[in-house]
C-alpha angles and dihedrals in degrees: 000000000000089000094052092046086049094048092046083050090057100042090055091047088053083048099054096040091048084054088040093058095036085067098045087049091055090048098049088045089059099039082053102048091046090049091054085052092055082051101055084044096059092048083048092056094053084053084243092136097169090068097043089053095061094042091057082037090061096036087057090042076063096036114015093182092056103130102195096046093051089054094037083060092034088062092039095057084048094060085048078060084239086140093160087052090042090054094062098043093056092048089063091053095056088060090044101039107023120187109030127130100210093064093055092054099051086046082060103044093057100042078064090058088048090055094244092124095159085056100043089047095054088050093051094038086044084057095048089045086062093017112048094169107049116122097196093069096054095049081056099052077049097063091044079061095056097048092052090049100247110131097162084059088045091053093046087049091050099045081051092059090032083064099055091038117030107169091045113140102217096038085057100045098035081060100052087048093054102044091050082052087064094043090249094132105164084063095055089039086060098039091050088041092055083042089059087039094059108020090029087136090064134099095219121051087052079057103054086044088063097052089046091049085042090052093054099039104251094133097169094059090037093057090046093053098045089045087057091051088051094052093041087051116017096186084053089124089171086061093053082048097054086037088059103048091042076056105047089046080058093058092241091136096165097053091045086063093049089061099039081060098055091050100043080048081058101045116001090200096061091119091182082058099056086039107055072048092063099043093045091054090046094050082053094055094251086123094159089053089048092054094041092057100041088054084047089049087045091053084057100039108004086175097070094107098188091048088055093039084062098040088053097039078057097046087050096048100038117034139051134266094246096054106130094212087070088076090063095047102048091045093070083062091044090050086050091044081049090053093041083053089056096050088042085245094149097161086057087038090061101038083052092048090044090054096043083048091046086053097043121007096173095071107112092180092064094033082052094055095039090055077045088069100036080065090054099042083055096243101134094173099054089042088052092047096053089041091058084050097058092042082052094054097029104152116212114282117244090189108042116175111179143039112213136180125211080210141337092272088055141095126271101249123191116217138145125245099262092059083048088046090043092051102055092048102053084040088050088042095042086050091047092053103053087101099052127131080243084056100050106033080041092235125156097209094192092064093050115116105226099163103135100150120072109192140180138202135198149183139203105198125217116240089240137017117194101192097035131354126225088008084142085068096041088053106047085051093055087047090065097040086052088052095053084088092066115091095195107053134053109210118198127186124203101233087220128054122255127233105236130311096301098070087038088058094050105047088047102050093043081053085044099230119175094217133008126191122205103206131216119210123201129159145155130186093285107026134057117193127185111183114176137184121214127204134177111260094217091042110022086212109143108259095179158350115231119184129188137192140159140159140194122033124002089002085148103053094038089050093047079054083041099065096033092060090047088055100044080045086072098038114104109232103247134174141173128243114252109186143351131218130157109335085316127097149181130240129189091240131098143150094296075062083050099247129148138188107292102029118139145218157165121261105208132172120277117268092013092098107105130177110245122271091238134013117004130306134059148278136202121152125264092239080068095051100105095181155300132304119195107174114227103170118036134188133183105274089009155050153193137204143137118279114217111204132236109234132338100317132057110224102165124150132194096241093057123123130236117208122211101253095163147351121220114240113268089032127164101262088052083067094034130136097103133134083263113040096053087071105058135085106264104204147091128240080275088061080239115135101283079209162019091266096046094042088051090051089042082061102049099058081052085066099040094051089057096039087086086122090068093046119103109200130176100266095064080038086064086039094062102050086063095103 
């Protein structure tokens, strides 16, 4: 009996002390758990979200229903901009925490990263119907504002929430960001000013005083404020950037690069940093240094396109065409042209060929492979013409396979089997085209002048740039060199930037341009954006709007083709007469022009095609029509057809020009989309879409000029870093 009582005695005591230990786990879960989520908090509060992030992840791996944590993460992964990932995180915190506001309006405010405006507009409307007072809501019907364009909407949403709220620090500064936007500039003095009143203990919104000083070129205030922000958060990095480009607009190049080390000793990836390096030592004439640190920058980030526009623009500019570094530099555009040929992108395939070739022309391995692509794309001519260049600059063969003779009188010769290949190609073409319009009217259409288009293009810089300085010039630069592929039009850009349209208008119409284009350059870490204005060069009266705007990989290159294309879409196809010869005649046009049997033009005297006073097309008198041209053979660069004179006398001249009346169905630009065709003025003597192609191009940049609702700019970029 003593055993058994001694052994009941045990088993309650086992009981008690494993109850006794289950409690104190719980506790110590949820002390755990709670502790990982201070933890998350503090690294929050320092901005490092990556840390923050581990730290709720941890706390939910412990407790997966715990609703703070989830939207604490939730909100984390949305600063990140992994808007996809955030979506899902903030769904599990409205099962786990219902009924908070502050979830609904993150979840807002990321469904409008995600593009879903409608959606995010009903969650923050939903909040003011219960809730009449929350400011939240409104900054995110704000931002819906922004996106849609409407600034005067935005202002009204932020001085609501500035009235129920008027110390709050994003109401203020959003405010202040809004109002400098619209040039009004004593508003968002006074709204900055009432931000560093009332918040006057706080990094940023020093921060933010000296971008908006810096905007509007006040460079001294700019470089006090940003030095405030420095010495209120040391670790700031954003500030030492902003320090650096309020230097470098100042001209102050060494102490740019002072900055831009301590900051590469920091963090050895901060590519603006390298890059704002590499300007500044070119600006000082230490153009060696300034290559050798933008390559350095490319190894670390070779994606960053306007970094590489101004590396190349340097290379081109600076060093000779021997130099044995080209070859690196243009096989990162031969592996993308690579990439385009696998997708059947040729338009992209040739521009990536043209800028490996621009690097490096004597590359006969690209030139190969681009020539490569001229004989798929069926223009022989083109594809001959590269082959005898490659025979011409043919280096000496280190692998030579095979010993060949032209006949049994002549030499041995050693050569591989590309130059074998070559060589009966360009013997089979040359043998084609014995019977070409360039054969019989003994022509050499590769020597023919076709330029019939004089444009300009401008830029009016920003006083500071945060992600790339100078990028207007850089731009503008890269839009003549991508122009240089476009017989037809010869592009200048004025190497300074230009006050405002006046000075534009004057130095084009003393050049006698016949357009000119002022750009405008905005970009954030995900967007690129080019919008341009055109005017006539003998009028200055506005001919069209062009907007631009592209995001994820290559939006850069693929907006500089962008606008290009837009430009060469108003342009009226003209050519010259070449010869005449028995009521036939020649014209410098052909199918790379994207011409086809039957289509028609004016023949007009020569010098008495204008541009239009106002909008695009052109414009000569009817008394200086001489006749009529309808094509009936057509080559590549050039083409052939009977002229039917205008009255009694035939008073045609070589010299004189043909105008584009009308294309035939089924023409050339309605396939379109080739190497070629993506290179060639699109429109008719009305400066209307001379085609399908070119009409379905003219409507989408319909679309895209009223899309401004799906276009992030800086300004709402800077908007979203106000917490």
């Amino acid at each position: 009996m003593k055993y058994f009582k001694t052994s009941f005695f045990v088993k309650k005591m086992i009981s008690l002390f494993s109850a006794l230990f289950f409690t104190a786990s719980v506790s110590v879960f949820c002390e755990d758990a709670f502790s990982l989520f201070q933890k998350g908090m503090a690294f929050q509060e320092d901005e490092d979200y990556y840390g923050a992030i581990e730290a709720y992840t941890d706390a939910l791996a412990l407790n997966g229903k715990y609703g703070d944590a989830w939207y604490n993460l939730a909100y984390c992964t949305y600063c990140l901009d992994e808007s996809d990932l955030a979506f899902e995180y903030i769904q599990k915190a409205e099962v786990y925490a219902k009924n908070k506001t502050e979830i609904q309006n993150l979840k807002g405010m990321i469904l409008i990263s995600l593009g879903k405006y409608d959606d995010a507009r009903s969650v923050f409307e939903n909040i003011l119907k219960t809730y009449p007072n929350n400011v939240d809501a409104r900054f995110g019907l704000a931002e819906l504002s922004l996106f849609e364009g409407s600034f005067t909407n935005a202002q009204e949403k932020y001085l609501e929430a500035l009235k129920r709220d008027n110390t709050n620090r994003k109401a203020l500064l959003s405010l202040a960001l809004v109002c400098s936007e619209t040039q009004e500039y004593e508003k968002a003095q006074h709204y900055i000013n009432l931000a560093l009143e009332y918040h006057s203990g706080e990094a940023f919104v020093h921060y933010l005083a000296a971008y908006l000083a810096a905007k509007r070129g006040d460079f001294e205030e700019g470089e006090r404020r940003a030095k405030s922000a420095m010495q209120i958060k040391g670790s700031f990095d954003q500030a030492y950037e902003l320090l650096a480009n309020i230097l470098y607009a100042q001209k102050r190049y060494e102490e740019v690069i002072d900055i831009c080390d301590f900051r590469i000793g920091r963090n050895r990836n901060l590519t603006d940093a390298w890059y704002l390096k590499g300007i500044s030592l070119a600006k000082l004439g230490r153009i060696s240094e300034a290559i050798n640190i933008l390559n350095t920058a490319l190894a670390i980030n070779p994606y960053d396109e306007i970094m590489r526009l101004y590396l190349e623009q340097l290379v081109n500019e600076n060093l000779s065409i021997e130099d044995p570094r080209r070859k690196n530099w243009a096989q990162f555009h031969v592996e993308k042209a690579a990439e385009y040929k696998r997708n059947f992108d040729g338009p992209s395939e040739r521009y990536e060929y043209q800028k490996a070739l621009t690097l490096n022309p004597l590359d006969n391995d690209c030139r190969q492979k681009f020539a490569d692509m001229l004989e798929r794309e069926s223009l022989y001519e083109l594809y001959l013409n590269q082959l005898k260049f490659i025979r011409q600059n043919q280096s000496e063969q280190a692998a030579v396979t095979n010993t060949v003779q032209k006949n049994e009188n002549s030499p041995s010769v050693k050569k591989t089997d590309r130059q074998i290949k070559n060589e009966d190609a360009i013997e089979a073409l040359e043998s084609q085209l014995q019977s070409s319009l360039s054969r019989r009217w003994k022509i050499d259409p590769f020597y023919l002048d076709k330029t019939r288009w004089k444009i300009g293009i401008f830029y009016i810089k920003s006083p500071v740039q945060l992600l790339h300085a100078d990028c207007e010039e850089i731009i503008a630069f890269a839009e003549r060199d991508i122009f240089s592929g476009v017989a037809s039009a010869a592009v200048e850009v004025q190497s300074k930037s230009v006050g405002g349209f006046g000075e534009a208008f004057r130095l084009s119409r003393s050049a006698g341009l016949d357009y000119f284009a002022i750009i405008k350059v905005d970009e954030t870490q995900r967007s690129f954006s080019l919008d341009a204005v055109i005017y006539s060069g003998r009028t200055g009266t506005e001919t069209a709007r062009l907007q631009c705007y592209r995001t994820g990989n290559d939006r850069v290159a693929r907006t500089l083709r962008r606008f290009r294309q837009a430009v060469l879409d108003i342009l009226p196809v003209r050519g010259k007469v070449l010869q005449v010869t028995n009521g036939s005649i020649l014209v410098d046009l052909g199918k790379s022009d994207g011409i086809l049997k039957g289509s028609q033009f004016d023949v007009v005297r020569k010098g008495k095609v204008v541009t239009k006073d106002s909008g695009p097309g052109v414009y000569y008198s009817e008394n200086d029509i001489v006749g009529t041209f309808t094509c009936s053979v057509v080559d590549e660069e050039i083409c052939e057809g009977e002229f039917l004179k205008k009255g009694f006398y035939d008073i045609l001249n070589p010299g004189d020009e043909v105008v584009l009346t009308m294309l035939p169905d089924g023409n050339a630009y309605a396939v379109g989309g080739n190497a070629a065709t993506d290179i060639k003025p699109a429109a008719d003597k009305d400066g209307k879409p001379a085609s399908e192609n070119s009409e379905n191009s003219d409507e989408e940049f319909q679309k895209e000029s009223i899309r401004n609702h799906q276009r992030e700019s800086s300004l709402i970029s800077m908007i979203k870093m106000i917490f």
